[in-house]
N, C-alpha and C positions, 0 to 999 in steps of 0.2 A: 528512273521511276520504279517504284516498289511492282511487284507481282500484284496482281488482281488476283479477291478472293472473293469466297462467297458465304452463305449461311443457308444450311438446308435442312429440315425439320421435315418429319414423317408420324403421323396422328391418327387414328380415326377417331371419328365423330359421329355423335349419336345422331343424327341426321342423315335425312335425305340426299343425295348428291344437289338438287334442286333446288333446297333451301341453302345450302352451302354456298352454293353457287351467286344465289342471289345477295350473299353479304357481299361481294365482292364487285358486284354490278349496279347495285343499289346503292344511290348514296345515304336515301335516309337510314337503311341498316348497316353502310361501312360504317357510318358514324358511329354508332350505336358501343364500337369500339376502335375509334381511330378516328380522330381530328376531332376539329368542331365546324367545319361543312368540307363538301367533296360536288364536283363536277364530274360528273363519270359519262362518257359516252362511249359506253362499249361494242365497237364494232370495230375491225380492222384501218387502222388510220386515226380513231379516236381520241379525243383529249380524255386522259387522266389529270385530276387537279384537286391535291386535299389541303387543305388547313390544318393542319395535323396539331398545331399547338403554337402561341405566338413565335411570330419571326420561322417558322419553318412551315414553308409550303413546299408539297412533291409537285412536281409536273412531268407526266409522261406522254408516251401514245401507246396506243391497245397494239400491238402488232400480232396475237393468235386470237379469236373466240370463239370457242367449241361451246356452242352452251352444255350445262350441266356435266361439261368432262376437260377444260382446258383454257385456259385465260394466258395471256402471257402478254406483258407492257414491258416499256421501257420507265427508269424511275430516276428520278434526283431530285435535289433540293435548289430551287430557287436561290439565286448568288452564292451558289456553290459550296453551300454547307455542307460538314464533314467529306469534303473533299470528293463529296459526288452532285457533278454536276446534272442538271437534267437531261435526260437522255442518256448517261453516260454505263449505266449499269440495266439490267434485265431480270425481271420480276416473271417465275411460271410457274402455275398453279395445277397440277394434274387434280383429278378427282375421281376415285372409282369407286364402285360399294365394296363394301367387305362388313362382313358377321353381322348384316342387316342396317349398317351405319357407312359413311362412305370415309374412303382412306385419301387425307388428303399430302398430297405429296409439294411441299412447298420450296422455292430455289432463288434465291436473289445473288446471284453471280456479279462479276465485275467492278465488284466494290475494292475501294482500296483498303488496306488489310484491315482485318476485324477490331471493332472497339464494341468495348461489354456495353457503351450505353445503346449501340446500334442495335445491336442482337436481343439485349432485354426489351429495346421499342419494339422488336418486329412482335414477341412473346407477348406483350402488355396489347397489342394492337388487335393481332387478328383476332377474327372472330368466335373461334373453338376458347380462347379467353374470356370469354362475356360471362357473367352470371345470370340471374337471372333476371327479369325486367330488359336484361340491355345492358344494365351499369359495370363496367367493369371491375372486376375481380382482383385486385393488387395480389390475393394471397397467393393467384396462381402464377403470376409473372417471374416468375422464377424455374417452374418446374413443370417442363411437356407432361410428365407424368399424371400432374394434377388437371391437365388442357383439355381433355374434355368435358367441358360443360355442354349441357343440353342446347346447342342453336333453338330448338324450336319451342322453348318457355321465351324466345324473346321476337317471336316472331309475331 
């Protein structure tokens, strides 16, 4: 079996830790950039469940929830697409402020080794990618550099 890797990105955000927070707890603002519906029940033992785009659903459970400073789930795809099953890999999302915006420190470990469509979905997904309205931004899916967009024009 191959080594388990991971993908890890480091951003701050013109935001509140609080509004940040809520893209990731909320499902009507996950969507906003990621899937086209979501089951969130975030509290320790909770179901995670997106819709993320035909034929690929995540399913995990919440296993940390710090509000406004720590999220951490388990994550895979539904019939074991791209070779992460559910449950099989681990999603943790620190949060802290930094220069009046909050610094979000993002970690999905356990994956089997890295493929460019995996890592350009996490870039295209989260929510420091959103433009404005909500709608997402293609132009930024490419470049952390370009990733901060305003959370709270779309809030």
């Amino acid at each position: 079996m191959d080594a388990a890797s991971s993908i890890h990105r480091e951003i701050v955000v013109d935001a509140d830790a609080a509004t940040v927070f809520a893209f990731f707890t909320d499902p009507e603002r996950l969507i906003r950039g990621m899937g086209v519906s979501a089951n969130l029940n975030p509290r320790r033992g909770g179901l995670l469940l997106i819709d993320v785009v035909d034929g690929f659903v995540a399913r995990g459970e919440f296993t940390e929830v710090v509000p406004v400073s720590r999220l951490a789930y388990t994550w895979g795809w539904e019939g074991n697409k791209e070779n992460v099953p559910p449950g099989s890999s681990l999603v943790e999302i620190d949060l802290s402020p930094e220069n009046g915006g909050t610094l979000v420190c993002f970690n999905h470990s356990g994956l089997s080794p890295p493929s460019s469509t995996r890592t350009r979905g996490w870039l295209e997904a989260l929510p420091w990618a959103t433009g404005p309205g909500g709608e997402r931004d293609r132009s930024r899916s490419g470049s952390s550099a370009n990733a901060a967009a305003r959370l709270d024009q779309t809030v």
